[in-house]
N, C-alpha and C positions, 0 to 999 in steps of 0.2 A: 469887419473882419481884418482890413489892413492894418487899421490901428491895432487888432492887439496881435497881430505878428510883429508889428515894428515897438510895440510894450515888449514883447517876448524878447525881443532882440535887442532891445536897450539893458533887460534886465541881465541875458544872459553875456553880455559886453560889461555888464558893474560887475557881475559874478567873477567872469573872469582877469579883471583888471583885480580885484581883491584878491582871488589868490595869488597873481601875479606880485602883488605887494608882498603878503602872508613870504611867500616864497624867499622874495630876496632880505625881507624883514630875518628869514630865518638863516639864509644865508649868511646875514654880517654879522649874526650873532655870533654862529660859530664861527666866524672867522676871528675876531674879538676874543671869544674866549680862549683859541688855540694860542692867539697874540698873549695873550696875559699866562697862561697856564707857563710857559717857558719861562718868564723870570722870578714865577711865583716856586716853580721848580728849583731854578737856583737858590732864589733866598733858603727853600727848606733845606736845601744839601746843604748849601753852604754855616745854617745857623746850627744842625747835627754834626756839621765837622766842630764845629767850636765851641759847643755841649763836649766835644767826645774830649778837647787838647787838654793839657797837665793844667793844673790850675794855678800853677807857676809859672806858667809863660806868661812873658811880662806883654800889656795891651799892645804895647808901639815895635813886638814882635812885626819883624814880616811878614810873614803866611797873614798874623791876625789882620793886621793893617789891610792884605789884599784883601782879605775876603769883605775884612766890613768896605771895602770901598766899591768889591764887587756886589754885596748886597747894597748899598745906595744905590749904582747905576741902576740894579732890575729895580727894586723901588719907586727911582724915578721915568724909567722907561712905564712902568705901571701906571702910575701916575698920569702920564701923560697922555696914555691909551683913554684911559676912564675920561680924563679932561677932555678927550678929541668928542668920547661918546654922547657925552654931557653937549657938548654944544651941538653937534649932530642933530640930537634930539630936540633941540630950540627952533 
């Protein structure tokens, strides 16, 4: 009989350690995606502002120049996210 109370209580210690895992497994996700949703946000603005400009502005315009250089950095901030998650997961 003690061995399977201490069965019972080994299994309900893995149970809970799994979802304890499950839990924060779901935790960094969202956190991860909220991290990424914001520069994936600016690339969208920023590639609809420059859909919207005259097709006459010339590339090495200002505004153009900012924004493609603003769309690189989210890019590479993204980038870098996914890289960290990638090795995390190693």
């Amino acid at each position: 009989r003690d061995d399977a109370l201490r069965a019972r209580g080994r299994e309900r210690a893995r149970r809970g350690a799994a979802e304890a895992a499950r839990l924060e497994r779901s935790r960094l996700l969202r956190m991860v995606m909220h991290d990424l949703r914001s520069p994936l946000l600016s690339i969208s603005n920023m590639s609809a502002t420059l859909t919207a400009i005259d097709p006459t502005t010339a590339v090495g315009d200002g505004e153009v120049v900012e924004m493609v250089g603003a769309m690189a950095t989210c890019s590479e901030l993204m980038e870098h996210i996914v890289s960290d998650m990638l090795d995390f997961e190693r």
